[in-house]
C-alpha positions in Angstrom: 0.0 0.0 0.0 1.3 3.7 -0.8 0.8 5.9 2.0 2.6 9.2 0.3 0.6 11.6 -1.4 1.9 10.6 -5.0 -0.5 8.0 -5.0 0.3 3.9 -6.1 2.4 4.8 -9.0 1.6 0.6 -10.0 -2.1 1.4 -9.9 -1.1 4.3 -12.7 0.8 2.7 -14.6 -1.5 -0.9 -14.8 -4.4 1.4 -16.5 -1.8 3.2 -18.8 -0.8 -0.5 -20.1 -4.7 -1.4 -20.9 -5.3 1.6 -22.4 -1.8 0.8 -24.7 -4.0 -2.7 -25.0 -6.8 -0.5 -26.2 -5.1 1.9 -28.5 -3.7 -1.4 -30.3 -7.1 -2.8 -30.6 -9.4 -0.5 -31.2 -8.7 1.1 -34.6 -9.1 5.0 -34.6 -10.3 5.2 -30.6 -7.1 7.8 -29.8 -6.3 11.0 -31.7 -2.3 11.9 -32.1 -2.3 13.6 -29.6 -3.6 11.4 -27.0 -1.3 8.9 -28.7 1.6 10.9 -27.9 0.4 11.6 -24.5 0.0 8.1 -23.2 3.8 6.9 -25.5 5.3 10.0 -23.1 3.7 8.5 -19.9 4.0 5.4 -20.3 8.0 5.9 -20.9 7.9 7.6 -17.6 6.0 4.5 -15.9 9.0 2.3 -17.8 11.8 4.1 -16.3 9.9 4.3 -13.0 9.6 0.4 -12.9 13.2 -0.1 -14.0 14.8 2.1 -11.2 12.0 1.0 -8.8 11.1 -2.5 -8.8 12.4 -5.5 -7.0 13.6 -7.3 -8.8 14.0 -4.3 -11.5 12.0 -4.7 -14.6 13.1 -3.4 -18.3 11.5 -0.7 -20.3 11.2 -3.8 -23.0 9.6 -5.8 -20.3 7.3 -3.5 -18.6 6.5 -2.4 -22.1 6.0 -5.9 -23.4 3.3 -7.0 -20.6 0.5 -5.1 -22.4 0.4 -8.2 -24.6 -1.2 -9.9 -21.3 -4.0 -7.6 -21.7 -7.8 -9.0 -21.2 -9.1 -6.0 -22.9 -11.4 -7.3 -25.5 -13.1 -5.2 -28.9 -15.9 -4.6 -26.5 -14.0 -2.2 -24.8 -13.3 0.1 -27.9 -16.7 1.6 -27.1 -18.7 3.3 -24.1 -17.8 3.5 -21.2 -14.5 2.1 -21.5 -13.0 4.0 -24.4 -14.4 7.2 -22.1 -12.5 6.2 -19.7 -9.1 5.8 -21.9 -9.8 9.5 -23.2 -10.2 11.0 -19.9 -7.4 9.2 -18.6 -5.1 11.1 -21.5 -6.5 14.7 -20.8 -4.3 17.1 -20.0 -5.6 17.2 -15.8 -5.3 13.5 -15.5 -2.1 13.1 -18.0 -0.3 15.6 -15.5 -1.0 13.8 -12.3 -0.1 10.3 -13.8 3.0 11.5 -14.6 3.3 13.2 -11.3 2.8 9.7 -10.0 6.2 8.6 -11.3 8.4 11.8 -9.9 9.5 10.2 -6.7 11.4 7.0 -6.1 8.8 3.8 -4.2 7.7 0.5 -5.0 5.1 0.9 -8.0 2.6 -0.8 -5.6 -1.4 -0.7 -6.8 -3.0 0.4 -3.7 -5.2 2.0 -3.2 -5.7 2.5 -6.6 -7.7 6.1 -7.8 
């Protein structure tokens, strides 16, 4: 459990990886921007779980688990593709990657 005030940077950065699952899926669901936005965070959450983790894990590996993802082509629409785009606004964009400024485990609780 995180207890500091930058919230469980593992919680973050699980959500960033099925929303990678989703951009990858779902043809069209994220603009370029967005695109670039989650690339930039998720490169943040990679370094973070390479410095942090025990035992460290690799950009390639961290990168790599979004190939585990459950997402299915259900989740292109509704709710769930809100979600991913509210995720990437510029607000929520800001504090993920405020999640990954200060050295921790990445633990996922409590998670948002």
């Amino acid at each position: 459990t995180d207890f500091s005030e930058h919230g469980a940077a593992g919680c973050v950065a699980l959500i960033l990886l099925e929303i990678e699952a989703m951009n990858r899926m779902c043809s069209g669901l994220l603009d370029d921007a967005e695109k670039a936005t989650l690339t930039g965070i998720l490169r943040l959450a990679a370094a973070f779980y390479e410095a942090n983790a025990i035992p460290p894990v690799s950009e390639d590996e961290f990168l790599g688990s979004v190939e585990h993802s459950e997402m299915t082509a259900a989740s292109c629409t509704g709710e769930t593709a809100q979600f991913a785009k509210a995720v990437l606004s510029e607000q929520f964009a800001s504090d993920a990657s405020a999640a990954f400024d200060v050295p921790r485990l990445p633990v996922i609780n409590p998670c948002l």
